[in-house]
C-alpha positions as CSV (number, residue, x, y, z in Angstrom):
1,X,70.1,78.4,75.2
2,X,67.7,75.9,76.4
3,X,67.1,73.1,74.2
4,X,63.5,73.0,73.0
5,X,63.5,70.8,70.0
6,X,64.8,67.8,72.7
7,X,62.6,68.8,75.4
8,X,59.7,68.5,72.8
9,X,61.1,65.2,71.2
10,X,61.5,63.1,74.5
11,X,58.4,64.5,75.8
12,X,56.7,63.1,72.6
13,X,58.0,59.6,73.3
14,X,56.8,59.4,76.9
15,X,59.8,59.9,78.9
16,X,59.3,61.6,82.6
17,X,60.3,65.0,83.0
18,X,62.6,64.7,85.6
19,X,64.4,62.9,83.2
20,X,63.9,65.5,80.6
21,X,65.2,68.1,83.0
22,X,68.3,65.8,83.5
23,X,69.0,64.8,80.3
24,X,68.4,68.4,78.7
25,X,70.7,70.4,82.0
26,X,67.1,72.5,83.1
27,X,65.0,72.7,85.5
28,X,61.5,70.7,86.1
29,X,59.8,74.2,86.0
30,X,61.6,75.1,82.6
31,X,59.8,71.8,81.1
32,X,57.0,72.8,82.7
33,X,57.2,76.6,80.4
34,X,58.1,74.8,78.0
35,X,55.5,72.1,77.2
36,X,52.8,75.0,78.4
37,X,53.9,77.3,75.9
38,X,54.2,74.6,72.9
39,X,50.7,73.6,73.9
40,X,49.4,77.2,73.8
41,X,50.9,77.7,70.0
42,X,49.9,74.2,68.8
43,X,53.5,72.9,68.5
44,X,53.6,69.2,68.5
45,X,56.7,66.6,67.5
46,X,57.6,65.7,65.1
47,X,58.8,69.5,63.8
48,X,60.1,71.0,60.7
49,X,63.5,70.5,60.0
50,X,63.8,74.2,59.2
51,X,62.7,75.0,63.0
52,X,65.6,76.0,65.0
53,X,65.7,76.6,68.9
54,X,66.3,80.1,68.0
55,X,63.3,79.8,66.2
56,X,61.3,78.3,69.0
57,X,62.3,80.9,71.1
58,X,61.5,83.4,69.1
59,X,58.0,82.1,69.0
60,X,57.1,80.9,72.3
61,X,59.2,83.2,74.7
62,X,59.4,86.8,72.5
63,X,60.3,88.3,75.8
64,X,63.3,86.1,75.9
65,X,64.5,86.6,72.6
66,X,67.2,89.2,71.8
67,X,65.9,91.6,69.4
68,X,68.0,93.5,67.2
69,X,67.1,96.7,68.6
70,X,70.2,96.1,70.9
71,X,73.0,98.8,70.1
72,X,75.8,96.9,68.7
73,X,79.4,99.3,70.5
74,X,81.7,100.9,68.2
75,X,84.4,98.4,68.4
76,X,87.2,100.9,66.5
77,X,86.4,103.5,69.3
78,X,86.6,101.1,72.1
79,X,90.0,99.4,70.7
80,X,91.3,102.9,70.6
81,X,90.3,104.6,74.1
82,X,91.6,100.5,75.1
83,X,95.3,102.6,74.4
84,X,95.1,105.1,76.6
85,X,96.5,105.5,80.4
86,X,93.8,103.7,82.8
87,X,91.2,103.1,80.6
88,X,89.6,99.8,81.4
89,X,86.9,98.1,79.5
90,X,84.8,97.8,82.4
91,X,85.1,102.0,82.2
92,X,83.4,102.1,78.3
93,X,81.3,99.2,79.5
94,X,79.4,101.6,81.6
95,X,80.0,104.3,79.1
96,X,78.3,102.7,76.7
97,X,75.0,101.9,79.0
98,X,74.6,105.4,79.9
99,X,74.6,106.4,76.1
100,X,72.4,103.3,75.6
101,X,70.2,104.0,77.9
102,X,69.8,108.0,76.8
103,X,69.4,106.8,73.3
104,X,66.6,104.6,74.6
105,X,68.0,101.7,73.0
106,X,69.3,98.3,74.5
107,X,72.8,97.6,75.8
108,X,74.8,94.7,76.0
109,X,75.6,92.8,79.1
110,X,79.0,93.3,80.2
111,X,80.0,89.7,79.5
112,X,78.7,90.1,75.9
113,X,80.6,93.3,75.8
114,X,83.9,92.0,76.7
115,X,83.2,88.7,74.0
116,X,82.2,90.9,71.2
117,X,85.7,93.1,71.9
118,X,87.8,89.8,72.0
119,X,85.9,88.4,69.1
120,X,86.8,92.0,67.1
121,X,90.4,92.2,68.4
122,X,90.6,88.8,66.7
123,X,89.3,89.5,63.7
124,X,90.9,92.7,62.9
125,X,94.1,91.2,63.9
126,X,94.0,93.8,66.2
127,X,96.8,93.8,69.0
128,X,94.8,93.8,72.6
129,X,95.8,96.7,74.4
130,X,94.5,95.0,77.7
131,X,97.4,94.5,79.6
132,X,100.3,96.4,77.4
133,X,99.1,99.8,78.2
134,X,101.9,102.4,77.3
135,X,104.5,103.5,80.1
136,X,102.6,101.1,82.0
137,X,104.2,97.9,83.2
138,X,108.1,97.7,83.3
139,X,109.0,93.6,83.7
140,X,112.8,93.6,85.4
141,X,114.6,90.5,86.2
142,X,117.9,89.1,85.9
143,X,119.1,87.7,83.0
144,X,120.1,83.4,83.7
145,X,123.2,83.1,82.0
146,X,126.0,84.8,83.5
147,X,129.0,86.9,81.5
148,X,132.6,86.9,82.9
149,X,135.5,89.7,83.7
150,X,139.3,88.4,84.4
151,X,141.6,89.9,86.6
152,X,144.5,91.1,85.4
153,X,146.8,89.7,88.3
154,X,145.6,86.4,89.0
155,X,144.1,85.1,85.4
156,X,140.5,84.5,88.1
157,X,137.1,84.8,86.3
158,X,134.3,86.5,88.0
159,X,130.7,86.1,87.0
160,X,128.7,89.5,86.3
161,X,125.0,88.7,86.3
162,X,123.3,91.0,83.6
163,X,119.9,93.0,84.7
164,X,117.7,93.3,82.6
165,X,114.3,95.7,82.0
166,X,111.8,95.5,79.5
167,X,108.5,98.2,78.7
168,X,105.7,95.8,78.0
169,X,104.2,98.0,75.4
170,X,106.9,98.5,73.2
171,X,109.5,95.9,74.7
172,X,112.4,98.8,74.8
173,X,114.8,97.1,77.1
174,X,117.7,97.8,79.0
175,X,120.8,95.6,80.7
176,X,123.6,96.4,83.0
177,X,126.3,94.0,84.4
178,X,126.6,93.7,88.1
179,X,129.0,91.4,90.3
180,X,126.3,90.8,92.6
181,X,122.4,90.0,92.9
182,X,122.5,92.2,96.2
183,X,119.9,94.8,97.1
184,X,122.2,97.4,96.2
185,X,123.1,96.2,93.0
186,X,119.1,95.7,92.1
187,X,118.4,100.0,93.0
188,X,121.6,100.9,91.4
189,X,119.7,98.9,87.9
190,X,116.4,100.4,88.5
191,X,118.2,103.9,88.9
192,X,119.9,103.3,85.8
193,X,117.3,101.6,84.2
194,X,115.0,104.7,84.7
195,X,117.6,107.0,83.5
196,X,118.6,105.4,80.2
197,X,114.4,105.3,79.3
198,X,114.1,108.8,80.5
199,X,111.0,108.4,82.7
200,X,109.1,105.4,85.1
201,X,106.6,103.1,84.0
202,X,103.3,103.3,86.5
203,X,104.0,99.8,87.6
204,X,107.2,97.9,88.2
205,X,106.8,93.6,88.3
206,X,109.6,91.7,89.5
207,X,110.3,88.5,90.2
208,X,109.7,87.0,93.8
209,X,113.3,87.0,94.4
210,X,114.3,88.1,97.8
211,X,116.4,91.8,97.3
212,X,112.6,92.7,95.9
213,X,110.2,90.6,97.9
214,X,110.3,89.2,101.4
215,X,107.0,87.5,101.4
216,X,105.3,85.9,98.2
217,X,102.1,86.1,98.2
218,X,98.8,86.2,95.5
219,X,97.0,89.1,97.4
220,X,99.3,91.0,99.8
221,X,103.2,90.3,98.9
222,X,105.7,92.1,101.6
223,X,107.6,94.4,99.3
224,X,111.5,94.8,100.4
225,X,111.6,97.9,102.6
226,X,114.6,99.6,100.3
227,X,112.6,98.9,97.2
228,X,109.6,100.1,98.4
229,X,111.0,103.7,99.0
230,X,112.7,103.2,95.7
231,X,109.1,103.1,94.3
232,X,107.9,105.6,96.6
233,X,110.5,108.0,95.4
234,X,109.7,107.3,91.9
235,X,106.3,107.5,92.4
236,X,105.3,104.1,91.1
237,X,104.0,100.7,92.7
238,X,105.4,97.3,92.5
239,X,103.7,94.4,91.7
240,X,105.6,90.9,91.7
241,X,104.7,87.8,89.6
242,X,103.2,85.2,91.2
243,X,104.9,82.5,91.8
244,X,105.8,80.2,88.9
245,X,103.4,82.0,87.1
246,X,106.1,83.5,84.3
247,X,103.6,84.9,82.2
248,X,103.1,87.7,84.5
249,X,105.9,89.0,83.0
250,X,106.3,87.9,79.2
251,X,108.2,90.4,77.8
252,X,111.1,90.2,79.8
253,X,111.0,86.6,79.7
254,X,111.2,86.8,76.5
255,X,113.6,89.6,75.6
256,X,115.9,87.8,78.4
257,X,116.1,84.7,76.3
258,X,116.9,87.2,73.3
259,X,119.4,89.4,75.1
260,X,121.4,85.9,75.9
261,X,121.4,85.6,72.0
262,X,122.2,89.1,70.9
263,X,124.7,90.4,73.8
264,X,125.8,87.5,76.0
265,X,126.1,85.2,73.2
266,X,127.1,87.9,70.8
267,X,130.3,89.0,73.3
268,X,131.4,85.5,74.0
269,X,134.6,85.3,72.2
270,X,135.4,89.3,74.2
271,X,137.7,89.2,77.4
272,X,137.0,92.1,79.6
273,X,139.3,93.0,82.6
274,X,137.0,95.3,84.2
275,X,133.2,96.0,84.8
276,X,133.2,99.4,83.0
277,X,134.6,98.0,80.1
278,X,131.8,95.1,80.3
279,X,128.9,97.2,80.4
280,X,129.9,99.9,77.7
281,X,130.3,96.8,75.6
282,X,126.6,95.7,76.6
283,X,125.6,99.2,76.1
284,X,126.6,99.5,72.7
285,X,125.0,95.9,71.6
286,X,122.3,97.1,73.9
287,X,121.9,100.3,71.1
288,X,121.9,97.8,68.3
289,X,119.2,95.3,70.2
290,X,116.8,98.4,70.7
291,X,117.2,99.6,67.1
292,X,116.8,95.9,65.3
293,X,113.7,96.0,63.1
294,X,110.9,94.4,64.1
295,X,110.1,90.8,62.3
296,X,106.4,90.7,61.8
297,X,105.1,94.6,61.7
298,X,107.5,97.9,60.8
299,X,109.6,99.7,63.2
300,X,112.0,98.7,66.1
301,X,111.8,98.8,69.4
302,X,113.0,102.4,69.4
303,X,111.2,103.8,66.9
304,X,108.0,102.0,69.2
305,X,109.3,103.5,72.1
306,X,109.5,107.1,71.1
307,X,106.3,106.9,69.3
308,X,104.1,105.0,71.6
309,X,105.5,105.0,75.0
310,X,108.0,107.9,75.8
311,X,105.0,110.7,76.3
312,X,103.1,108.0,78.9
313,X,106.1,108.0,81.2
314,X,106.2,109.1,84.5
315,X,108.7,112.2,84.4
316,X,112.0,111.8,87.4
317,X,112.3,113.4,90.1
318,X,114.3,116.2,90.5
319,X,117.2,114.3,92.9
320,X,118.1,110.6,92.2
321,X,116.9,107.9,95.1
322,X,119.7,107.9,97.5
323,X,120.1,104.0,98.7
324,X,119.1,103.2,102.4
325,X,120.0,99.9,104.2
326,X,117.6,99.0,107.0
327,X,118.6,97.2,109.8
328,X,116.8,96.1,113.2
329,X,118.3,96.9,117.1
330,X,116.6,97.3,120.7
331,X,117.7,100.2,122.7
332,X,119.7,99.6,125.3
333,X,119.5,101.0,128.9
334,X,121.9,103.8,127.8
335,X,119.2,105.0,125.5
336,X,121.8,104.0,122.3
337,X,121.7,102.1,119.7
338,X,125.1,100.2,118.0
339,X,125.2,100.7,114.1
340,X,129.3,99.4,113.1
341,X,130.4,99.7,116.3
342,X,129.2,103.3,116.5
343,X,126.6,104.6,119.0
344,X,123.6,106.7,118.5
345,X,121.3,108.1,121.3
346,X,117.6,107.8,121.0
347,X,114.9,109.1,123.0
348,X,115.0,107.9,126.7
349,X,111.5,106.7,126.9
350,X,112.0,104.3,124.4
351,X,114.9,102.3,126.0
352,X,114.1,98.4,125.6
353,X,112.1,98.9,122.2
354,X,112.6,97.3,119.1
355,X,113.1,100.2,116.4
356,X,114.6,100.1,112.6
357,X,117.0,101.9,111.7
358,X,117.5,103.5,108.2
359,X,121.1,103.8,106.8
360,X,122.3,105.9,104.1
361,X,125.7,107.2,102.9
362,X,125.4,110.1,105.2
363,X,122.6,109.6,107.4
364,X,121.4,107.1,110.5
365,X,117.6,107.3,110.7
366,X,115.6,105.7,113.7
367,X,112.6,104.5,113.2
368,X,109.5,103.4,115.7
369,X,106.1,102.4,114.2
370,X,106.7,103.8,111.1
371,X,108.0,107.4,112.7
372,X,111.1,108.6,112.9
373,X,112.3,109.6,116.1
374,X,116.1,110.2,116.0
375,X,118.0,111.3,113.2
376,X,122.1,111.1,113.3
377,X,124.7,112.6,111.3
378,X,126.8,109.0,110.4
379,X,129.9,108.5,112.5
380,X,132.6,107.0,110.3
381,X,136.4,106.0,111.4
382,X,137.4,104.7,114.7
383,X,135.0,102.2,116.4
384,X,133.6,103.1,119.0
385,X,132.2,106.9,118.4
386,X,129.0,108.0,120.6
387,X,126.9,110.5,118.9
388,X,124.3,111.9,121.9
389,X,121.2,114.9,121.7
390,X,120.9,116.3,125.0
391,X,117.0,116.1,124.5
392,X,117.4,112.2,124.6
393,X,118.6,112.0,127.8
394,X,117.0,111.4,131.2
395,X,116.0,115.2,133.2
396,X,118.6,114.0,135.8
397,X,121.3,113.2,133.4
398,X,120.8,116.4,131.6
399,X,121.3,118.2,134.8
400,X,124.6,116.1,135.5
401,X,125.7,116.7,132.2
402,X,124.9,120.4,132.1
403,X,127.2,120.8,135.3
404,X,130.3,122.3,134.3
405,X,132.7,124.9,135.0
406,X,131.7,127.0,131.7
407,X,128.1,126.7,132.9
408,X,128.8,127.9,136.7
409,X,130.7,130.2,135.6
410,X,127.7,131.7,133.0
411,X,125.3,131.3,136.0
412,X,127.5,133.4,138.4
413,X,127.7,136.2,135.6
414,X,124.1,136.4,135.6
415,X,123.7,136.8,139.3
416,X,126.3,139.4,139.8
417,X,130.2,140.1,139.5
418,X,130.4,139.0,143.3
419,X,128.8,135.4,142.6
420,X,130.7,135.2,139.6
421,X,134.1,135.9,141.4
422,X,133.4,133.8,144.0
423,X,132.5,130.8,141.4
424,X,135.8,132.0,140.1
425,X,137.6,131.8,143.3
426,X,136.4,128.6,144.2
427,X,137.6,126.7,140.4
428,X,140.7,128.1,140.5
429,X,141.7,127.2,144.1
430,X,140.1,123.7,144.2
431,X,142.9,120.8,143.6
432,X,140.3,118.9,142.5
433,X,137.5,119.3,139.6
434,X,134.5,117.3,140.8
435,X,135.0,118.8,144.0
436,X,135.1,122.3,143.5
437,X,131.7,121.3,140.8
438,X,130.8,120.3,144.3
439,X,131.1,123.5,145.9
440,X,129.4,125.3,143.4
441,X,126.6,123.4,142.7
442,X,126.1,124.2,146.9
443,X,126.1,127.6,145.6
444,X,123.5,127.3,143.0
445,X,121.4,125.5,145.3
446,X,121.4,128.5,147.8
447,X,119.8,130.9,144.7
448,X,117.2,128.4,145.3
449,X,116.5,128.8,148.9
450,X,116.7,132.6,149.0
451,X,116.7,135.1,146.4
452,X,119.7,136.0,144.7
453,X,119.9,139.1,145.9
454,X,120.4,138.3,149.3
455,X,122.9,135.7,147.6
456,X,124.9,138.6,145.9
457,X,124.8,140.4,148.9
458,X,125.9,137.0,151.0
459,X,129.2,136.8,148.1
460,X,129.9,140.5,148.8
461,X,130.4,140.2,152.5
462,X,132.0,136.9,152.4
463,X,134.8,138.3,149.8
464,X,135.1,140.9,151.8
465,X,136.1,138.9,155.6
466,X,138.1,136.6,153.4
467,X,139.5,135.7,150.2
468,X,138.6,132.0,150.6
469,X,135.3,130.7,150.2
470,X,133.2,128.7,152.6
471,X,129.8,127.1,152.0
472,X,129.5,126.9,155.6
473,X,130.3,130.5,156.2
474,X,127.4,132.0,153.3
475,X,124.9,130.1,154.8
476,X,125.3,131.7,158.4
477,X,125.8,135.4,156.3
478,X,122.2,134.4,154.9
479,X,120.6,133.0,158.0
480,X,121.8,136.4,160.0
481,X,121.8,138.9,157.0
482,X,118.5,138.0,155.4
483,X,115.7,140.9,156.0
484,X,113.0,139.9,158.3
485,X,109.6,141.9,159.0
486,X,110.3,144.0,162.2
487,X,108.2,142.7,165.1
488,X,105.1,144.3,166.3
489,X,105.2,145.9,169.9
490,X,102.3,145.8,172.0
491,X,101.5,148.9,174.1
492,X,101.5,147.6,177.9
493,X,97.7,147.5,179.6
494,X,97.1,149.5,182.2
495,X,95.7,148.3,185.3
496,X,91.6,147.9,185.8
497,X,92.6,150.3,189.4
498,X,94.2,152.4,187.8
499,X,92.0,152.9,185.0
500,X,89.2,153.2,187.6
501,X,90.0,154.2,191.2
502,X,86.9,153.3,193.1
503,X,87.1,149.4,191.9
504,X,89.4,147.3,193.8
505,X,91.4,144.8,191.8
506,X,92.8,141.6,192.3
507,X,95.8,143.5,194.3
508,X,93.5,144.2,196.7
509,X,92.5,140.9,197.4
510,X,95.7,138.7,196.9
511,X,96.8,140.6,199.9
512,X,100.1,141.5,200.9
């Protein structure tokens, strides 16, 4: 609010207005209103000590002043629609204009909106609901100090780093031992994590650790390509923390610190000789954590979660998320990739490209540009496997490959039983395999020079002079036997004397 008392004072005692404007934090032409308007109402310095600035206001600006005709928001409403699934108050901001305005009354601005709903909140000792909407952030991270499991052979201790999961509404957690901070390890968690809490929170935030993120960033973090289709599959979105900013994620921060106190701390003086028999251990202090009563208000963390956040959940799917490596490769000039020393054919025309490949337990995927265009059956046992789709191949290497006894044989059948024997003849007498693939692709190049009709006919005669086939001798059986169109004979002309007796023709005058 401007200050009009001071403006009035220093003007009193002479001072410039520049220097009123400076020393008050207004504007020359705000002076200017204001010594204009105390002028037209007769105020002078000194004033009564009764006579506020709000006063002032009032008085000299009325148009300024906010009247109470302003429609004050029903704060209990607005803290309770606050609870539910993407309501914003930025939503029952504009709300509350539109029913202002249709009232014919006078809303609040949005800033005095959102002050008056923090100032309530605060008052009431009302929880904000701002940013612990239900089922709708789950904070995961791993949990900093690590358990142990011994071997039973060697005496060796192996760390287990504990997982752990936290709803930000009602802080119902969950933890599960892994040997490994691995990508694989962080799905198998979330899998877990989702089934022991029955459903998926909208919005999963992790930390910027690198099985989650592979670029950090404020606006546009690169989200690890496994867990991305993790939360694709799940149908929620990930989020990370920003960096050292650990209040993204306060809940799990602080049930982490908690969980070290009330199940790593708790099975400290416990030695476990396997994994399984760490985690159902965790599992059942995990139980007890979860069903602790709360400190400061009634209930547990349970009794919170079924009440509050269960319903909001996002239900799962009907098929758990099958994990999926991806790896990078170029195709090489025999259209294949090498995934463990086993080969995969992809499309020809993409030899020389960089593609991603997906890998699952069962499955090799290639990707190109975000489409897939190979998918394999995986190839598992000796190295060295190739795995090839005719339909990747070059048109000339499908015809080589396509060239085979079986194949000559099914293309002789479909000329004619004389083709086909002589196909036959020429397999089984040939010492040698390529060559006698040879002699018959000869063969099938002749169907393609004359019809192969005249080519059954052509294997009929040559079966016929002799039981041994030559290429040499079907072509000159074709070239002599083939049916051409009967030439046209001219009737001979008859002489121009003999047609006409009494004119002499070029006899008569070459003489004798």
């Amino acid at each position: 609010m401007v200050k009009y008392r001071e403006i009035l004072r220093l003007h009193s005692q002479g001072i410039s207005k520049r220097s009123i404007a400076s020393s008050c934090r207004c504007s020359r032409v705000t002076i200017n209103e204001v010594l204009e308007r105390a002028e037209q109402h007769g105020l002078s310095w000194p004033l009564p000590d009764d006579l506020d600035d709000t006063q002032i206001q009032k008085l000299m600006f009325p148009e300024k002043f906010i009247s109470e005709e302003r429609n004050l928001p029903d704060m209990d409403y607005i803290h309770k629609e606050m609870a539910k699934s993407g309501v914003t108050l930025s939503l029952l901001w504009s709300e509350y204009v539109y029913k202002c305005r249709s009232e014919g009354t006078i809303p609040y601005s949005y800033r005095q909106f959102c002050r008056a709903y923090s100032g309530f909140a605060m008052t009431n000792k009302a929880t904000m609901r701002i940013r612990r909407k239900p089922g709708e952030i789950l904070e995961v991270d791993w949990a900093g100090d690590p358990m142990r499991v011994v071997d039973r052979e060697t005496g060796e201790y192996h760390k287990v780093s504990l997982f752990v999961a936290s709803l930000s509404c009602s802080s119902y957690s969950y933890a599960e031992g892994f040997f490994s901070m691995n990508s694989l390890s962080w799905v198998t968690a979330h899998i877990h994590a989702f089934e022991y809490m029955g459903g998926v929170a909208r919005t999963l935030v992790p930390d910027n650790l690198w099985t989650g993120v592979d670029k950090s960033s404020s606006y546009e973090p690169v989200i690890n390509k496994t867990y991305q289709e993790l939360a694709e599959h799940y149908q929620t979105v990930v989020i990370p923390a920003r960096v050292s900013h650990p209040k993204d994620k306060p809940n799990v921060e602080r049930n982490v610190g908690i969980i070290a106190t009330w199940i790593i701390a708790s099975l400290r003086n416990e030695r476990f000789f396997s994994l399984d028999e760490l985690n159902k251990a965790v599992r059942v202090k995990l139980d007890e954590f979860n069903a602790r009563p709360f400190q400061k208000r009634k209930g547990s963390r349970l009794d919170a979660f079924q009440e509050e956040e269960k319903f909001s959940l996002i239900g799962l799917p009907a098929s758990r998320y099958e994990m999926a490596l991806w790896k990078k490769a170029t195709v090489q000039l025999d259209y294949h990739i090498c995934i463990d020393e086993m080969f995969y054919s992809v499309p020809y025309e993409y030899i020389k490209h960089k593609v991603e490949i997906r890998l699952t337990r069962t499955m090799v995927e290639v990707h190109y540009n975000n489409f897939r265009i190979a998918s394999h059956k995986r190839l598992f046992g000796k190295a060295g496997q190739t795995l090839t789709v005719h339909e990747h191949m070059p048109p000339k290497h499908q015809q080589f490959v396509t060239f085979t006894p079986q194949h000559f044989k099914d293309w002789g059948g479909s000329v004619g039983p004389f083709t086909e024997t002589v196909i036959q003849t020429v397999l089984k007498d040939s010492t040698n395999e390529k060559q006698a693939l040879k002699l018959c692709l000869g063969i099938l190049k002749l169907g393609d020079v004359y019809s192969l009709k005249e080519l059954e006919q052509a294997c009929e005669k040559s079966l016929s002079v002799s039981p041994r086939v030559s290429l040499n001798n079907m072509k000159t059986i074709l070239k002599t036997e083939r049916e051409l169109p009967s030439k046209v004979v001219k009737p001979k002309s008859k002489k121009l004397s003999e047609q006409h007796g009494f004119v002499r023709g070029a006899d008569y005058f070459r003489g004798k």
